[in-house]
C-alpha positions as CSV (number, residue, x, y, z in Angstrom):
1,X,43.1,-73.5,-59.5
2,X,40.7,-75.0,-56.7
3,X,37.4,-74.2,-57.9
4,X,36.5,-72.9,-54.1
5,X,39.0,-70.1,-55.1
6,X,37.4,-69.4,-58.5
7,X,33.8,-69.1,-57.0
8,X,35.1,-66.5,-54.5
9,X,36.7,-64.8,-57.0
10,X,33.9,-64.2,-59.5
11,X,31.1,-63.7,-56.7
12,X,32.4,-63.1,-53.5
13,X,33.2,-60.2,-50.7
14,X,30.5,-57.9,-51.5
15,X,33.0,-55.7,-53.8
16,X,31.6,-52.5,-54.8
17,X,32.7,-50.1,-57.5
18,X,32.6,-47.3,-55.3
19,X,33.4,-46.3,-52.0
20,X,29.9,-44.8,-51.0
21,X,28.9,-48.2,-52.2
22,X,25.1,-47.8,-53.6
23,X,25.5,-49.7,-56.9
24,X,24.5,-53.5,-56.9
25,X,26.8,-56.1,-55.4
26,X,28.9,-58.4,-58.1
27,X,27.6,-61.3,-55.6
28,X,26.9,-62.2,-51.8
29,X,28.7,-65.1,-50.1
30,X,27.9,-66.5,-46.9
31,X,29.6,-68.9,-44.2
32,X,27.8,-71.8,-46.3
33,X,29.0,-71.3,-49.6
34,X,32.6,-69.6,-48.3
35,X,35.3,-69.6,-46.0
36,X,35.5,-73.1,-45.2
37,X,38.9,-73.4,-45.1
38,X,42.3,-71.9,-44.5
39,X,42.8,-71.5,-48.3
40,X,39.2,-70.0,-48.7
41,X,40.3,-67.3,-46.2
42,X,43.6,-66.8,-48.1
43,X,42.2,-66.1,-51.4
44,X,39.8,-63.6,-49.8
45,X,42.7,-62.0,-48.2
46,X,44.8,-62.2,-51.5
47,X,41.5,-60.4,-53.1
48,X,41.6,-57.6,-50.4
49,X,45.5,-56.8,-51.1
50,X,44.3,-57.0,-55.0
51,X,42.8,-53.6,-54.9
52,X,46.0,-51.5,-54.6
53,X,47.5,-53.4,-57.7
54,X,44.6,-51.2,-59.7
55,X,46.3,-48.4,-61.6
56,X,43.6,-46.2,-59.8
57,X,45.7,-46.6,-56.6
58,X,49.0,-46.8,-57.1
59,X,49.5,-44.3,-60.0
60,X,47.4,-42.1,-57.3
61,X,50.8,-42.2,-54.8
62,X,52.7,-40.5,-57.8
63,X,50.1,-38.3,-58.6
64,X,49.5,-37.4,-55.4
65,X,52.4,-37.9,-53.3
66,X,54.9,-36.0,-55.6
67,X,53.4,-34.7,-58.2
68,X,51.8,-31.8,-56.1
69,X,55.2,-31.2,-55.2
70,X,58.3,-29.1,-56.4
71,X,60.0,-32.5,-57.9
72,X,58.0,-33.2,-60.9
73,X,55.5,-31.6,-63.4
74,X,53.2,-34.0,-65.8
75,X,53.2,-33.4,-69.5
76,X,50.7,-31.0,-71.1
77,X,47.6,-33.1,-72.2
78,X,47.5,-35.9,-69.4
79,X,43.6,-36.3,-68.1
80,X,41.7,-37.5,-65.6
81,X,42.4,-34.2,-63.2
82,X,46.0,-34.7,-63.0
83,X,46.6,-31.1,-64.1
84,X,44.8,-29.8,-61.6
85,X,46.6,-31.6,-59.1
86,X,50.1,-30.4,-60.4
87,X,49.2,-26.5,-60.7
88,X,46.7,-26.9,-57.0
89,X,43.6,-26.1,-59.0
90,X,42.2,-29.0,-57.7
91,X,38.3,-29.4,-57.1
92,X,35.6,-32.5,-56.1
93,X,35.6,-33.3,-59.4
94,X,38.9,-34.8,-59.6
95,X,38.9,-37.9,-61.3
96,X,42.2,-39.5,-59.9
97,X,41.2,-38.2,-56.3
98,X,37.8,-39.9,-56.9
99,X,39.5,-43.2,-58.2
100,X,41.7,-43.2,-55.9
101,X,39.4,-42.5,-52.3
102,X,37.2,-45.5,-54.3
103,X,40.0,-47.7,-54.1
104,X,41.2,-47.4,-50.9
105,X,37.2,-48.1,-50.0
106,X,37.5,-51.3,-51.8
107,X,40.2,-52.4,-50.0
108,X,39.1,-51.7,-47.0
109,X,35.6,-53.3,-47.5
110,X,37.3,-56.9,-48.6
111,X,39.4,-56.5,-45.6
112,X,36.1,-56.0,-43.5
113,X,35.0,-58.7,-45.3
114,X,38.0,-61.3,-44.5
115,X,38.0,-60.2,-40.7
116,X,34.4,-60.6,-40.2
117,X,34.6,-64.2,-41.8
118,X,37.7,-65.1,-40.3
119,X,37.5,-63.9,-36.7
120,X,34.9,-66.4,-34.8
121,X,36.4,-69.4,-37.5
122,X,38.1,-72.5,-35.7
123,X,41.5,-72.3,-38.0
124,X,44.3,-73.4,-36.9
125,X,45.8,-70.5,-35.0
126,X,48.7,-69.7,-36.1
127,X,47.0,-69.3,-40.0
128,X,44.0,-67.9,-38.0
129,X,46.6,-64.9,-36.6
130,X,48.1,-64.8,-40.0
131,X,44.7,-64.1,-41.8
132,X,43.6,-61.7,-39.6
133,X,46.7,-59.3,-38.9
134,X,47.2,-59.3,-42.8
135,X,43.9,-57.6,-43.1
136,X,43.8,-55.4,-40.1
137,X,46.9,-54.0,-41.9
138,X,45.2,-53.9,-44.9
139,X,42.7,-52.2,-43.5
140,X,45.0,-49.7,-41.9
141,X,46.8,-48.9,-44.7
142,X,44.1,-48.3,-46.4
143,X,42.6,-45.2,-43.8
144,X,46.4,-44.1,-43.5
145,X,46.7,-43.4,-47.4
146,X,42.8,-41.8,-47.2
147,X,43.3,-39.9,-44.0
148,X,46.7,-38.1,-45.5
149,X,44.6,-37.1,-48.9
150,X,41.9,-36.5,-47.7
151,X,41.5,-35.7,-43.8
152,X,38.6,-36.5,-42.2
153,X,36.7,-39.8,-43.8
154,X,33.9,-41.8,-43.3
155,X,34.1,-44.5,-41.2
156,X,33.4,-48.4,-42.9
157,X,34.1,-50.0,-40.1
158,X,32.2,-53.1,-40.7
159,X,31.9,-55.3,-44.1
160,X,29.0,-54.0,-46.0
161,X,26.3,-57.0,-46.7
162,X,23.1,-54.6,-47.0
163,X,21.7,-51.0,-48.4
164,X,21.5,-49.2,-44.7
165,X,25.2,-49.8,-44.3
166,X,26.4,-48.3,-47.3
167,X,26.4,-44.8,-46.1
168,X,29.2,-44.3,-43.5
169,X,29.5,-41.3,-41.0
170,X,32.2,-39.1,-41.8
171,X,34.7,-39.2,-39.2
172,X,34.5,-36.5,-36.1
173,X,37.8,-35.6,-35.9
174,X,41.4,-36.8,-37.1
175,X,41.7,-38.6,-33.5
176,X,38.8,-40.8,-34.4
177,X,40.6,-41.8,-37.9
178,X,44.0,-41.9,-36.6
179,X,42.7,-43.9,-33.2
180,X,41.1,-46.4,-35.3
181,X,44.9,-47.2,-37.6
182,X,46.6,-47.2,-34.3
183,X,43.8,-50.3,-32.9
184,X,44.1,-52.4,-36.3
185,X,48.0,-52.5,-36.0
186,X,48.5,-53.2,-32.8
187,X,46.1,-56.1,-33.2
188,X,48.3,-56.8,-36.7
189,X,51.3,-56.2,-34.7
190,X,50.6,-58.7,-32.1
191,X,48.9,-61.3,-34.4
192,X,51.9,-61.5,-36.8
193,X,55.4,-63.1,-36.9
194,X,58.2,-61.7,-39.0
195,X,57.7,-63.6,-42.7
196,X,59.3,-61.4,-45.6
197,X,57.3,-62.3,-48.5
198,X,56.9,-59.9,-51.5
199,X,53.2,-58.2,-51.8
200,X,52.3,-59.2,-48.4
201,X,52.2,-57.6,-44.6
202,X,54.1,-58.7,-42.3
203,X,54.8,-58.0,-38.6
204,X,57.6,-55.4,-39.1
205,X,55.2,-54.5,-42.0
206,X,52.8,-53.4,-39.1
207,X,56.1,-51.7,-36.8
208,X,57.2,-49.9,-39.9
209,X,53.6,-48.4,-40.7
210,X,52.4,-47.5,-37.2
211,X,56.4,-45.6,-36.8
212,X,55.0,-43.7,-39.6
213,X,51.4,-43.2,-38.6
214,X,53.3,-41.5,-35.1
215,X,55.3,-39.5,-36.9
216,X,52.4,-38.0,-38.8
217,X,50.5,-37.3,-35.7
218,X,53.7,-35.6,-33.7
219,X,55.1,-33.8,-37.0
220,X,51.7,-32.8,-37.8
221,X,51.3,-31.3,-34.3
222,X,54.3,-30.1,-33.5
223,X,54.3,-27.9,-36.8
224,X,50.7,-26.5,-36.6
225,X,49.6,-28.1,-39.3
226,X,45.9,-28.2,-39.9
227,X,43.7,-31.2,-38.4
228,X,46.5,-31.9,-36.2
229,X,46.4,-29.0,-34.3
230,X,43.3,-30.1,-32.5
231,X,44.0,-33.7,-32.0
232,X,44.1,-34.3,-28.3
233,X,47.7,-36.4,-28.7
234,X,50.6,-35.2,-27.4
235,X,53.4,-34.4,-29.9
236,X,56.4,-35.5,-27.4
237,X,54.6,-38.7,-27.2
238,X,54.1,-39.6,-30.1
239,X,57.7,-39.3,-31.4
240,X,58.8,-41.2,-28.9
241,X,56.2,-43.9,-30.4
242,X,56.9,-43.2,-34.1
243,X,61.3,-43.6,-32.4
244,X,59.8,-47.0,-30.6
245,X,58.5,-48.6,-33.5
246,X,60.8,-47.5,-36.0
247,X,64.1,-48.8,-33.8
248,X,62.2,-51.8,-34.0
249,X,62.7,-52.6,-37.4
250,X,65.7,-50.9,-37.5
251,X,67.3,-53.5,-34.6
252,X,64.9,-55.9,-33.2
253,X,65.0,-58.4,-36.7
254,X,66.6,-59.5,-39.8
255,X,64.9,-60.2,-42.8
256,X,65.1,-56.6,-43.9
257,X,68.2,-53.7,-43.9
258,X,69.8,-51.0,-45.1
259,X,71.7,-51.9,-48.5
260,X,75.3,-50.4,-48.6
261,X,74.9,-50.8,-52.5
262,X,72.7,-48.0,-53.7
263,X,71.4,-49.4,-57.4
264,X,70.1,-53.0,-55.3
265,X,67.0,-51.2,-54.4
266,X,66.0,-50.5,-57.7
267,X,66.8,-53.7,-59.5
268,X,63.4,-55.0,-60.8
269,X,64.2,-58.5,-60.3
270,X,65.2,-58.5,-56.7
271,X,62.0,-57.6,-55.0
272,X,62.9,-59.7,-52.2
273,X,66.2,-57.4,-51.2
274,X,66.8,-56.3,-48.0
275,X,65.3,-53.1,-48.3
276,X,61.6,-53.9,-49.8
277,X,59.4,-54.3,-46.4
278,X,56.7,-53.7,-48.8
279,X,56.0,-53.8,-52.3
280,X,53.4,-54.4,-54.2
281,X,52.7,-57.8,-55.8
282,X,53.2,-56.7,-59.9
283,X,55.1,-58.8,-62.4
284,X,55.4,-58.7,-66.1
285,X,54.0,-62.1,-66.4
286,X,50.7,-60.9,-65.3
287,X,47.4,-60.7,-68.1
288,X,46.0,-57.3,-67.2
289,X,46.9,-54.2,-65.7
290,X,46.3,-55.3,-62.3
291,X,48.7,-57.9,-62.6
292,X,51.7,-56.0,-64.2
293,X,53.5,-52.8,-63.7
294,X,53.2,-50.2,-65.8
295,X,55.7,-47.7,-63.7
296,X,58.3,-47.7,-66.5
297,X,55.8,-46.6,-69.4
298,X,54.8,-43.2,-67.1
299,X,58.3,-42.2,-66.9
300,X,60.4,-42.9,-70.0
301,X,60.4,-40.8,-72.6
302,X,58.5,-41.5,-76.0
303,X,61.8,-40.9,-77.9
304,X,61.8,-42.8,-81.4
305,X,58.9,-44.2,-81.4
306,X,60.5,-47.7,-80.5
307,X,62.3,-49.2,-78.0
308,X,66.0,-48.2,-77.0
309,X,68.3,-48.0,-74.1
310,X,68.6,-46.1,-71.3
311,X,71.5,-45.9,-68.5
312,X,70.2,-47.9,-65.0
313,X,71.2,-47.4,-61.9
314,X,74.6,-49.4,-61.9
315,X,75.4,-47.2,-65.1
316,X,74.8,-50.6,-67.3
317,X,73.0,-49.6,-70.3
318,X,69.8,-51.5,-70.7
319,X,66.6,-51.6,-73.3
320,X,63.7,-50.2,-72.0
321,X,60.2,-49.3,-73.8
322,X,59.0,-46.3,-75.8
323,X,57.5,-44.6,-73.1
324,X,54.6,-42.5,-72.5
325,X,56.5,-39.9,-70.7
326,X,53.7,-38.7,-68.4
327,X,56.4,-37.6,-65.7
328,X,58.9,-34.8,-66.0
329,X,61.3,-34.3,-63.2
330,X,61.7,-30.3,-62.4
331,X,65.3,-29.1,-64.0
332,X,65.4,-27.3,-60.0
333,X,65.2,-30.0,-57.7
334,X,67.2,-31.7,-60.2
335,X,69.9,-29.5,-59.2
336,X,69.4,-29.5,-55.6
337,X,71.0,-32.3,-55.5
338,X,75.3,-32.2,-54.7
339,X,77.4,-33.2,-58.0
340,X,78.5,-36.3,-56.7
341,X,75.2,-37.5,-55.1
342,X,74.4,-41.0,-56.8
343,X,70.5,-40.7,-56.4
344,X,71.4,-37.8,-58.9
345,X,73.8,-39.2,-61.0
346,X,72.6,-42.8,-61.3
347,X,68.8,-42.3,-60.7
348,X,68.0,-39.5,-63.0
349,X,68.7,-39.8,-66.8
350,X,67.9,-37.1,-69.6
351,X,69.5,-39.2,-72.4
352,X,68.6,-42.3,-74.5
353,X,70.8,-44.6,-76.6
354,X,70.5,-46.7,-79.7
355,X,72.0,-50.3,-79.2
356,X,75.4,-48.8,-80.1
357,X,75.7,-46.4,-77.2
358,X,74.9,-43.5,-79.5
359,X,72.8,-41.0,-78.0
360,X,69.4,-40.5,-79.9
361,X,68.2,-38.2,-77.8
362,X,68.5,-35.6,-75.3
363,X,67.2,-32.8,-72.7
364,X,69.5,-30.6,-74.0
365,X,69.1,-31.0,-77.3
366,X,65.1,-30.7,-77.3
367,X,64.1,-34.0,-78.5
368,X,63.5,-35.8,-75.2
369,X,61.3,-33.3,-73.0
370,X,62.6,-33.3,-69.9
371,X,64.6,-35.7,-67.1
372,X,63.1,-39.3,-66.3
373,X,63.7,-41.5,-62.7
374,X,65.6,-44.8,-63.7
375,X,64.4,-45.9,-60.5
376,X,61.7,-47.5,-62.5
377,X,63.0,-49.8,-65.3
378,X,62.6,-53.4,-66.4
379,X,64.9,-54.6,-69.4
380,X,63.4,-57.7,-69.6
381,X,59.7,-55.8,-70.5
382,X,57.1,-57.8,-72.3
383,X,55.5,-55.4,-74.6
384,X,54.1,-53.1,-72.2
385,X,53.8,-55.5,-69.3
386,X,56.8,-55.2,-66.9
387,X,57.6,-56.0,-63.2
388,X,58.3,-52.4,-61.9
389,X,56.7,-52.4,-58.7
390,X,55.4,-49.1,-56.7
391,X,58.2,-48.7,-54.1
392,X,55.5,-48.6,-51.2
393,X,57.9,-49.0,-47.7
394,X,61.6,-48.7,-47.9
395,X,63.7,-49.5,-45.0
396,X,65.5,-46.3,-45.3
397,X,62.2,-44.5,-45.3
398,X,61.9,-46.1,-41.9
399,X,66.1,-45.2,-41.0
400,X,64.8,-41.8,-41.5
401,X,61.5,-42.1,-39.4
402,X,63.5,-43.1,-36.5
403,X,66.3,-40.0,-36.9
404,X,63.5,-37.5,-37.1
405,X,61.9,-38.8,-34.4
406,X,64.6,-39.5,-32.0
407,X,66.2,-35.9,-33.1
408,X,70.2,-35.1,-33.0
409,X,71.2,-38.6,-31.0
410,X,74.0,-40.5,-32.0
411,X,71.6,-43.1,-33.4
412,X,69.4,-40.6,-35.0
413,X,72.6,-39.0,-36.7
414,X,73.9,-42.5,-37.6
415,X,71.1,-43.8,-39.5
416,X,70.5,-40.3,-41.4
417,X,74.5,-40.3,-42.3
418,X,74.3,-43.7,-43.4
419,X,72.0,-42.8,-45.8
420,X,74.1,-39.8,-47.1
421,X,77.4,-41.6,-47.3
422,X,75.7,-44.4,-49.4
423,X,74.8,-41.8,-51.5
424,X,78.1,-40.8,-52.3
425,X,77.6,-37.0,-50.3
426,X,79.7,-36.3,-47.0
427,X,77.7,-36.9,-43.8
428,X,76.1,-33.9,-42.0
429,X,77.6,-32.1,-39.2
430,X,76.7,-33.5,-35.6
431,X,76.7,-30.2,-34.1
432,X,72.9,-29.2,-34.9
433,X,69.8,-28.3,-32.3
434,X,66.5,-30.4,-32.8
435,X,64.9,-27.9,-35.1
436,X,67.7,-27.9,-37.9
437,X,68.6,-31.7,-37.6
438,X,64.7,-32.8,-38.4
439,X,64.9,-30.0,-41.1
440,X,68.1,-31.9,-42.6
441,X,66.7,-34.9,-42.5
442,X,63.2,-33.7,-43.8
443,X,65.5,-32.2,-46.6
444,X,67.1,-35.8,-46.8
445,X,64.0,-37.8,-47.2
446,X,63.2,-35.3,-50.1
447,X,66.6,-36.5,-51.7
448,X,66.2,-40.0,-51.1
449,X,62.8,-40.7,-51.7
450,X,61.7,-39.1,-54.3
451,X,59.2,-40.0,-56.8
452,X,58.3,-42.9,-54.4
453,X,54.7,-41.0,-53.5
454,X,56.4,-39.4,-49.9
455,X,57.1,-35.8,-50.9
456,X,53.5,-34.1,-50.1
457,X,52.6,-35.5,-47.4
458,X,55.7,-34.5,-45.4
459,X,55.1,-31.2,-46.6
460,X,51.6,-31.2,-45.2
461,X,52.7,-32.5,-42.0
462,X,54.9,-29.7,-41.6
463,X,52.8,-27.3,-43.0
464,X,55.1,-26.7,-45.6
465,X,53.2,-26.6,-48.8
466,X,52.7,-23.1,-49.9
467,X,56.2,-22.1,-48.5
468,X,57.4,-24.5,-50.7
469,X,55.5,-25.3,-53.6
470,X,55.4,-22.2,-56.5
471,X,52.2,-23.5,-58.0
472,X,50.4,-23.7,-54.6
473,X,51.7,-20.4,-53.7
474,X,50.1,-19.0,-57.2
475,X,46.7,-20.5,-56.9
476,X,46.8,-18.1,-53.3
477,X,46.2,-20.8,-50.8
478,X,46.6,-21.1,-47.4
479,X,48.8,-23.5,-45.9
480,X,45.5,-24.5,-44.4
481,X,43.5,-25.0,-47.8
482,X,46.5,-26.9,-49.0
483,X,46.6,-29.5,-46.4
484,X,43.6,-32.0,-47.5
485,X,42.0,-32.4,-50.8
486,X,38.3,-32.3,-50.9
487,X,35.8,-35.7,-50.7
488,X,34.7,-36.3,-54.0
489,X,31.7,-35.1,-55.1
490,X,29.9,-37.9,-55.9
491,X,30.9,-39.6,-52.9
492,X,29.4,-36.7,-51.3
493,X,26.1,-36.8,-53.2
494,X,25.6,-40.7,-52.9
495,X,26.6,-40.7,-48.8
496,X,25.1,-37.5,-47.5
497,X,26.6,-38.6,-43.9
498,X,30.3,-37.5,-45.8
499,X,29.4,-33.8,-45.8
C-alpha cells in the first residue's frame, strides 16, 4: 500500500470518537503533509465512506428503521438499548441511538474534511468533481439518516481542526437541516457522472437520494406529521421534485433497473446487480468487523449449536452459520402477506435443515424461536465473516418513490404493479383516488422492503406510528412524541449549543 495512504490512515482527518467532538484528535494533517495527490484525496474519501461500515451504523438502520416497527421484535436479553427501542420506552440514554448519531458525526466530519482539502486543489477536474460530489453525498447522507432519527441537529458544517469548533448549533428548524441535504446534492448531482461501482456514490446515487429527501418533506407535510408541519415548503412541490428525480433514475440511465427475477437482489455475490444503487462496501474477506458483514449472524437462528442449512431465496438449500438470532420477524406481518407472494414464501424461513434435507428445527415445533429474513445469507461464510451487505438503496425503493409521488398515473401504477407482479401477487386495481393509491403503495413498500431499515420512517412521515405500532400505542405516546428520538444525553451535556 502507498505509504502516503498508510500515514493518512493512522493520523489523518481529525477523526473524533464522538459527534460533540471534545476528546483529543487521533492526529492533525495539513496541506504539507496531505492531499497531495489525486490518490491522497481518494483514500480520505474512502476513510469518510468507512464510517458507515462500523456496526454502530448500520446495525442502527435495523434497529431503528424496523425494529420500532410492527415487523420484527428482538430477542429477550439483547443490550445496548435495543429493548427500549422495540417496546418505545426509549430515553437519552440509548446506547445504539448514541452510537449511532456519533457515527453519522464521523462521517460527516471526514467528509468536511475531504471537501475542505479538495475544493481550492488544482486536480485534474474530472477526479476533482469526482472527489468532491462523493463527499457532498456523503455528507448528505449522513444529515438525511440523523435528521429522520433524530429531527432537529446540530449543524457541522465545516471540518473540525480546533476546540471552539467542536460545539455545533443545533439546527433552527427542519428547513435549515433539510435546506442544507438539498445544497450538497445538487452540487453532488452536478459534479458527478453515472459510474456504478459497489460502496460508492454515484450521480444517480445523488437523483435517487434527493427523490427521497422530497418525498420526506411532501409526505411529511402533507400528513401533519410533526416538524414538517411548520416547514415553509410546499407539499405539491415537493412531490413533484421527489417524481423529478426519481423518473430520473427510473428512465434517464442504465446501469441500474428493476430485476424481473426476484431472488437476484439478494444473492450475496452479485452486489453489482441491476438493482444495488447503493450498498455498502462489506465482504467476507475483510479482517475486522468494519470490513465484513455480519447481517446473517443477527438473523439466523442459533439452532444446533453448529452450522446447517437453510432454504435461500431461489429455494436452493444452502449452509449458513449458527446464528445469534437477535431478530424475530412478528408471526402478524408475517401473515399480511398473500399466500403466493414470493417475498413471503422465498424471503422468510422458520425451518433449518441438516445436510440431508431433514429438518432439525422449527417455529412450529419450538426449537427455533421464531421466523428469520433469508434476504441476508452468505453460503460461502468464513467463520463469522461474510459478505452480506446492508441493503442501503434499492431501485425498487426508488420505483416506489416515483408512484407515490406522481399518485394514480399510468406510470405511477406501472412501476408499483411491476413490483407486485414480480412478486408473484396480482397487480392493484387502477381505479383508486390519490389518497388510497399512496396508501397501497405505502402498504407495498412495507411488503417489499422490509427489514431493509425503511419501515419507521415512512410511518413517521405519515404520522402513522401510534396508529400502527401496539407497543408505541402502549407506552401512550403521541403521534407527536413518536416522531423523533431524543439527542443523546451526552451529546447534550458535552455541546450545550444541542439543547
Amino acid at each position: 500500500m502507498n505509504k502516503r495512504i498508510i500515514l493518512m490512515l493512522s493520523i489523518i482527518l481529525l477523526t473524533l470518537n464522538s459527534c460533540d467532538l471534545t476528546e483529543e484528535p487521533y492526529g492533525f494533517y495539513s496541506d504539507k503533509n496531505f492531499y497531495k495527490t489525486v490518490q491522497d484525496a481518494d483514500a480520505a474519501l474512502l476513510y469518510a465512506y468507512n464510517a458507515f461500515n462500523y456496526t454502530a451504523y448500520n446495525r442502527g438502520i435495523i434497529d431503528m428503521g424496523d425494529l420500532p416497527s410492527e415487523t420484527i421484535k428482538v430477542k429477550p436479553g439483547e443490550g445496548n438499548g435495543v429493548q427500549e427501542l422495540d417496546l418505545w420506552k426509549n430515553t437519552n440514554n440509548n446506547g445504539t441511538l448514541a452510537d449511532f448519531f456519533q457515527y453519522c458525526y464521523i462521517a460527516i466530519n471526514r467528509a468536511n474534511a475531504v471537501i475542505e482539502n479538495v475544493v481550492d486543489k488544482d486536480f485534474n477536474q474530472a477526479d476533482k468533481k469526482r472527489i468532491l460530489g462523493e463527499a457532498y453525498t456523503i455528507r448528505a447522507w449522513s444529515y438525511f439518516s440523523l435528521v429522520r432519527v433524530f429531527g432537529r441537529v446540530p449543524m457541522q458544517k465545516q471540518m473540525v481542526s480546533n476546540e471552539a469548533q467542536t460545539n455545533p448549533k443545533l439546527a433552527e428548524n427542519l428547513d435549515e437541516v433539510y435546506n442544507f441535504i438539498i445544497e450538497d446534492l445538487l452540487k453532488a448531482e452536478s459534479y458527478l457522472s453515472i459510474n456504478k461501482k459497489v460502496g460508492r456514490f454515484d450521480k444517480v446515487s445523488s437523483w435517487a437520494i434527493l427523490a427521497k429527501v422530497y418525498l420526506n418533506i411532501a409526505s411529511g407535510k402533507n400528513y401533519n406529521a410533526a416538524g414538517y408541519r411548520d416547514m415553509a415548503l410546499d407539499a405539491t412541490k415537493m412531490y413533484a421534485e421527489a417524481a423529478k428525480w426519481s423518473a430520473k433514475v427510473l428512465n434517464e440511465q442504465s446501469e441500474f433497473a428493476f430485476d424481473e427475477v426476484l431472488s437476484n437482489i439478494y444473492d450475496v455475490d452479485k452486489p453489482d446487480g441491476s438493482e444495488h444503487i447503493w450498498l455498502l462496501s462489506l465482504d467476507r474477506t475483510g479482517n475486522t468487523t468494519s470490513e465484513f458483514g455480519s447481517s446473517q449472524l443477527m438473523w439466523m437462528p442459533w439452532g444446533p449449536g453448529a452450522s446447517y442449512f437453510v432454504k435461500n431465496a431461489a429455494g436452493v438449500m444452502k449452509p449458513t452459520q449458527n446464528g445469534w438470532e437477535v431478530y424475530h420477524i412478528i408471526p402478524a406481518f408475517r401473515a399480511s402477506y398473500g399466500k403466493t407472494d414470493k417475498r413471503e414464501t422465498q424471503l422468510i424461513g422458520d425451518q433449518i435443515f441438516d445436510s440431508k434435507g431433514a429438518i432439525i428445527g422449527s417455529v412450529r415445533n419450538g426449537n427455533i424461536p421464531a421466523a428469520f429474513s433469508t434476504k441476508y445469507l452468505d453460503p460461502n461464510f468464513i467463520g463469522n465473516r461474510t459478505s452480506t451487505r446492508p441493503l442501503m438503496i434499492r431501485f425498487s425503493d426508488i420505483a416506489l418513490t416515483y408512484a407515490e409521488a406522481v399518485g394514480p398515473t399510468s406510470e405511477g401504477e406501472k412501476w408499483l404493479n411491476k413490483i407486485r407482479v414480480r412478486a408473484g401477487i396480482n397487480p392493484i386495481a387502477l381505479d383508486m383516488n390519490i389518497i388510497n393509491f399512496r396508501k397501497a403503495v405505502l402498504q407495498e413498500r412495507v411488503w417489499e422492503l422490509a427489514f431493509e431499515g425503511h419501515r419507521l420512517f415512512d410511518l413517521r412521515r405519515t404520522a402513522s406510528v401510534v396508529s400502527t405500532v401496539p407497543e408505541a400505542m402502549a407506552a401512550g405516546l403521541s403521534e407527536d412524541q413518536a416522531a423523533f428520538y431524543p439527542i443523546p444525553l451526552r451529546e447534550l451535556d458535552l455541546n450545550p449549543k444541542a439543547r
